[in-house]
TILO-65241 format. One line per 3 residues: number of its first residue (from 1); for each residue z, y, x of N, C-alpha, C. Coordinates in steps of 0.05 Angstrom, whole numbers, plus 5000, padded with zeros to 4 digits. Each point is the difference from the previous one (the first is absolute). Layout:
BEGIN
NUM) Z/Y/X/Z/Y/X/Z/Y/X ~ ...;
This chain:
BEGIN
1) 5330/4089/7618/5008/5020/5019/4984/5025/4995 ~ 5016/5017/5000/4989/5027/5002/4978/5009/5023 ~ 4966/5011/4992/4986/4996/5012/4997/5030/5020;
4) 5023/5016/4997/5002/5034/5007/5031/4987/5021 ~ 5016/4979/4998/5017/5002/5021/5001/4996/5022 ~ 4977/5010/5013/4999/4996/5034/4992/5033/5001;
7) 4984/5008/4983/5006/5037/5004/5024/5009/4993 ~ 5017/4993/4979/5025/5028/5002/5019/4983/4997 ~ 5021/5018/5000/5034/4991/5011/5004/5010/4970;
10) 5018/4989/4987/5013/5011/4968/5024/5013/5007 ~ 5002/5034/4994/5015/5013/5002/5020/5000/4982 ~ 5015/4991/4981/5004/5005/4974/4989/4993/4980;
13) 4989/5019/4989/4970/4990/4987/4975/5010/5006 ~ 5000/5016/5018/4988/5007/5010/4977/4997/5031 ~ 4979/4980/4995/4992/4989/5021/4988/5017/5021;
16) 5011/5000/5024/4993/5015/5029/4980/4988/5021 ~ 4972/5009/5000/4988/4984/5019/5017/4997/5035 ~ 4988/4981/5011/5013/4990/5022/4987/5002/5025;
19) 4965/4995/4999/4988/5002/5020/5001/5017/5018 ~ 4998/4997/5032/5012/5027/5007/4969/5011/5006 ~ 4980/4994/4992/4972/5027/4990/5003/5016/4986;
22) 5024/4988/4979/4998/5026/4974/5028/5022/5016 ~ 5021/4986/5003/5016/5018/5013/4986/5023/5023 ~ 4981/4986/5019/4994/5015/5018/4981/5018/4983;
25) 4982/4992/4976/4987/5028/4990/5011/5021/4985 ~ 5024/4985/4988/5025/5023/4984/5003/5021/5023 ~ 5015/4993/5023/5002/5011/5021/4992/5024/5012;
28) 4963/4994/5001/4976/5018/5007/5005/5019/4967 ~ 5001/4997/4986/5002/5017/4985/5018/5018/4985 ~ 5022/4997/5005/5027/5014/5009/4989/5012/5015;
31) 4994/4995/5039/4992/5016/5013/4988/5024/4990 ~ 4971/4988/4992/4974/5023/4996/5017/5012/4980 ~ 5013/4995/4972/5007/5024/4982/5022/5014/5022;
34) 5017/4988/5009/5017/5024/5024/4992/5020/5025 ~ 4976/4990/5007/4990/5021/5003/4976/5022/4987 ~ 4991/4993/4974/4991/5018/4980/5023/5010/4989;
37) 5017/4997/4997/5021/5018/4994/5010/5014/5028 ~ 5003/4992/5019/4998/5021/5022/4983/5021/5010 ~ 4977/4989/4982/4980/5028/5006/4999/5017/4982;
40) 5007/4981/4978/5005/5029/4970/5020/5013/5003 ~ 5025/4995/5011/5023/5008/5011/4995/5020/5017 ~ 4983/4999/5016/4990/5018/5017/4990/5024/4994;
43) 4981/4997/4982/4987/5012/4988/5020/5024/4987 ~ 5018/4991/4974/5016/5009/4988/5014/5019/5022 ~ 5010/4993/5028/5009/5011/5014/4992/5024/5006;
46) 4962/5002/5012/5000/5016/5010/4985/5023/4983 ~ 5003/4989/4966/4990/5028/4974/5024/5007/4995 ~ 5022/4988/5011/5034/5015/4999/4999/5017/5017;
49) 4996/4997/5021/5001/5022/5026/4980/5022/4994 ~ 4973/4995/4987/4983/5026/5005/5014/5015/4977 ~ 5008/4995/4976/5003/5015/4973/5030/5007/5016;
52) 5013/4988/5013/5031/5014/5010/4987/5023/5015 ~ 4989/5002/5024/4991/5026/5006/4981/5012/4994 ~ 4988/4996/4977/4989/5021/4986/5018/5012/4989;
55) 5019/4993/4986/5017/5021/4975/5010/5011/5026 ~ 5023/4989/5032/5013/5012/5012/4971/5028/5010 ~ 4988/5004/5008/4967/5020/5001/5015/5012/4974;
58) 4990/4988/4977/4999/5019/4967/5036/5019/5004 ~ 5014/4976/5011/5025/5018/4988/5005/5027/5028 ~ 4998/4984/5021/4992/5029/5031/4989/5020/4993;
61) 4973/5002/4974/4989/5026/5004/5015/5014/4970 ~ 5016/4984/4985/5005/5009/4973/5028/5008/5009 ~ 5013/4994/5020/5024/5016/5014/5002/5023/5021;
64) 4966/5001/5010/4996/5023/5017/4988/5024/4974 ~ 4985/4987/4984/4993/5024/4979/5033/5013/4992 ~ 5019/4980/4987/5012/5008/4983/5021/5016/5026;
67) 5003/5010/5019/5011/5005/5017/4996/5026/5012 ~ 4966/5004/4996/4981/5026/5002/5013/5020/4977 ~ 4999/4983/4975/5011/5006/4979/5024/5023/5004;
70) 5020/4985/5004/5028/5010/5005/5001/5019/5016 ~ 4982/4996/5027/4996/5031/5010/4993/5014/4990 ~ 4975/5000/4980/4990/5028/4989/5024/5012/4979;
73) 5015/4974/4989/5018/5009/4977/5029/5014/5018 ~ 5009/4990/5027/5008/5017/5006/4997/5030/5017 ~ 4974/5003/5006/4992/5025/5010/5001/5017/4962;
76) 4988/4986/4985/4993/5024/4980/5029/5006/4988 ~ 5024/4983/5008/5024/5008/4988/5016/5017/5020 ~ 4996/5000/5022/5006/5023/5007/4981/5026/5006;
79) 4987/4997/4994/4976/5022/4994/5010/5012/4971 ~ 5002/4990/4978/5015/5012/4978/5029/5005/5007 ~ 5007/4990/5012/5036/5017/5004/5000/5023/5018;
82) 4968/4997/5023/5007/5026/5011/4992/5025/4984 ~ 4976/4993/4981/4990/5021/4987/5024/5007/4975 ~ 5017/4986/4988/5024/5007/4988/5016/5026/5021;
85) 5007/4988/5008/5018/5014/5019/4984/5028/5003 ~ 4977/5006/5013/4989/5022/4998/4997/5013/4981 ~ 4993/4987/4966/4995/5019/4981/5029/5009/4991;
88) 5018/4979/5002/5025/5015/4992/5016/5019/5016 ~ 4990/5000/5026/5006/5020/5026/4986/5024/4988 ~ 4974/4996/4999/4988/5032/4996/5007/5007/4967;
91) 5002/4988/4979/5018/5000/4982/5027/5014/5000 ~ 5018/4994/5009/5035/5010/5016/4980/5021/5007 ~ 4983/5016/5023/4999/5021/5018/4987/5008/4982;
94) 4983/5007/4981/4983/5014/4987/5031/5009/4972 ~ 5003/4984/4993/5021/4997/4978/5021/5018/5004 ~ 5021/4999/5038/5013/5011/4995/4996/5029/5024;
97) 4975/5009/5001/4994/5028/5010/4997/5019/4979;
């Protein structure tokens, strides 16, 4: 007689212990790795959230710069169209007096 057949059940070929100490410590340890993966999980979670609002910060002030931007580019473009307009005004009046 087989001196291991009161520990495992033959799966196949594959022999499965039976006792339910070993099941209940499989058990506990499923547990504990599910929740070490819930805390690394966590973790992962909350260096997702800080680096998400940091770039949304990075990209807020890189859309208020580039925005400043556009004002100055459009004050200085109509600042050159008014000064057109004047040199070719006093241009015409000097030109045709």
């Amino acid at each position: 007689m087989n001196p291991h057949r009161s520990m495992f059940i033959k799966l196949s070929d594959l022999p499965v212990p039976r006792p339910w100490w070993w099941w209940a410590a499989l058990l506990l340890l499923v547990i504990h790795q599910s929740r070490r993966n819930q805390r690394a999980l966590h973790q992962v979670g909350v260096d997702l959230a800080e680096v998400t609002v940091t770039r949304w910060e990075e990209t807020d002030e890189a859309t208020t710069d580039m925005l400043k931007m556009t004002q100055t580019m459009v004050r200085l473009t109509w600042a050159v169209v008014a000064l057109t307009i004047v040199v070719v005004g006093a241009t015409l009046y000097l030109g045709l007096r």
